[in-house]
C-alpha positions in Angstrom: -20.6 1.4 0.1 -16.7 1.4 0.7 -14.6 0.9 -2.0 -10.5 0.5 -1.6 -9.2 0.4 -5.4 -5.5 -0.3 -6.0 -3.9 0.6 -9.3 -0.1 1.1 -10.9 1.0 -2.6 -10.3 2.5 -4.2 -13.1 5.7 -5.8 -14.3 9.1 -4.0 -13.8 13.0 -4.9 -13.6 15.2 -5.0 -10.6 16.1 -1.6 -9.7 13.2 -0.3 -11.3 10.5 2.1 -9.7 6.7 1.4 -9.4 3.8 3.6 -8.0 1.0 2.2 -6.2 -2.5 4.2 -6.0 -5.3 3.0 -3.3 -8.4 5.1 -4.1 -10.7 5.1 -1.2 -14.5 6.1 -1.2 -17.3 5.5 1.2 -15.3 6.4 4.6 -14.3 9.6 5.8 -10.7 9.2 4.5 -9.4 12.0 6.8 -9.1 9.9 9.8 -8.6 6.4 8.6 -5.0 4.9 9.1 -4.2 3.8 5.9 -1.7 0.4 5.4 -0.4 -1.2 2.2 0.4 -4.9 3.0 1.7 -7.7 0.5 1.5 -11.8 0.2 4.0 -13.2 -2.1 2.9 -16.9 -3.3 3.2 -19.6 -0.3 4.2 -16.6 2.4 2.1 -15.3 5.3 1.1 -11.3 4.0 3.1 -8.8 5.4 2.9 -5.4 6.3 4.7 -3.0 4.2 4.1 0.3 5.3 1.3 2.6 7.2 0.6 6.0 7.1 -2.0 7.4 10.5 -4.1 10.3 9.9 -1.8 12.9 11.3 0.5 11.9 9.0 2.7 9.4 10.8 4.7 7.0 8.5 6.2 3.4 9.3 7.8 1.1 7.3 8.8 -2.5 7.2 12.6 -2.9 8.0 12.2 -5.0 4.7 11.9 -2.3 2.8 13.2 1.4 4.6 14.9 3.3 2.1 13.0 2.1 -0.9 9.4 2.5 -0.3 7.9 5.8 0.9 3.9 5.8 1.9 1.9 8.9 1.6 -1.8 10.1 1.5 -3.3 13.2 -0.7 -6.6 13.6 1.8 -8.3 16.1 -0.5 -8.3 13.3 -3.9 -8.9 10.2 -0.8 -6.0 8.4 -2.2 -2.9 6.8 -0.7 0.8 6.0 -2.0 2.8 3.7 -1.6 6.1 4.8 -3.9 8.1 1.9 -4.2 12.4 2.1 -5.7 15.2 -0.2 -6.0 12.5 -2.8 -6.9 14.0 -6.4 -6.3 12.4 -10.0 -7.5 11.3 -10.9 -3.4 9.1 -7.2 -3.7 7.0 -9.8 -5.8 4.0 -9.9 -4.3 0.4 -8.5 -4.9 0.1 -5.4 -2.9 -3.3 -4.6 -0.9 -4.4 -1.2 0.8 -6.1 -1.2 4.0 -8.1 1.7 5.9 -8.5 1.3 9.3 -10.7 3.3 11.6 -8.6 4.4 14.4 -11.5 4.2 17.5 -13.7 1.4 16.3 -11.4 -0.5 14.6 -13.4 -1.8 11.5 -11.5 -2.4 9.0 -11.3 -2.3 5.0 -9.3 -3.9 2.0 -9.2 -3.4 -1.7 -8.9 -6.0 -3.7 -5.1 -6.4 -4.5 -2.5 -5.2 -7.5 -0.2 -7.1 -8.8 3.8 -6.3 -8.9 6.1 -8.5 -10.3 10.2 -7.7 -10.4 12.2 -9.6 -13.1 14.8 -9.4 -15.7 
């Protein structure tokens, strides 16, 4: 059975710092690309940042230079470090493991991050 658990959301000020966890079990984590994407209340979800097996990292323009993605393949857990919060980075954050031949594809079930004073 595949699991995708998130963790570390919670409530933080603008300017603060958060860490996301996805904890992944059920797939062979080595070769999955791994995403974080976010859907704010009454906006379409959007993707945040990726991270390929190799190592390859991408992030949205939206948030370059804050948020930094990154994958520990030995625990099966992805990052998604997150700085310079603002109120808009509201949003509950989601992991997603995609398979990179086959294409199926996973979610975990969401965290929470709110930004405000």
């Amino acid at each position: 059975q595949v699991q995708l658990v998130e963790s570390g959301g919670g409530v933080v000020q603008p300017g603060g710092s958060l860490r996301l966890s996805c904890a992944a079990s059920g797939i062979n984590f080595s070769i999955y690309t791994m995403r974080w994407y976010r859907q704010a209340p009454g906006k379409q979800r959007e993707l945040v940042a990726s991270i390929t097996s190799s190592g390859i990292t991408d992030v949205a323009v939206s948030v370059k230079g804050r948020f930094t993605i990154s994958r520990d393949v030995a625990k099966k857990v992805v990052y998604l470090q997150m700085s310079g919060l603002k109120p808009e980075d509201t949003a509950v954050y989601s992991c997603h493991a995609m398979h990179p031949i086959i294409a199926t594809g996973y979610w975990g079930q969401g965290t929470q991050v709110t930004v405000s004073s």
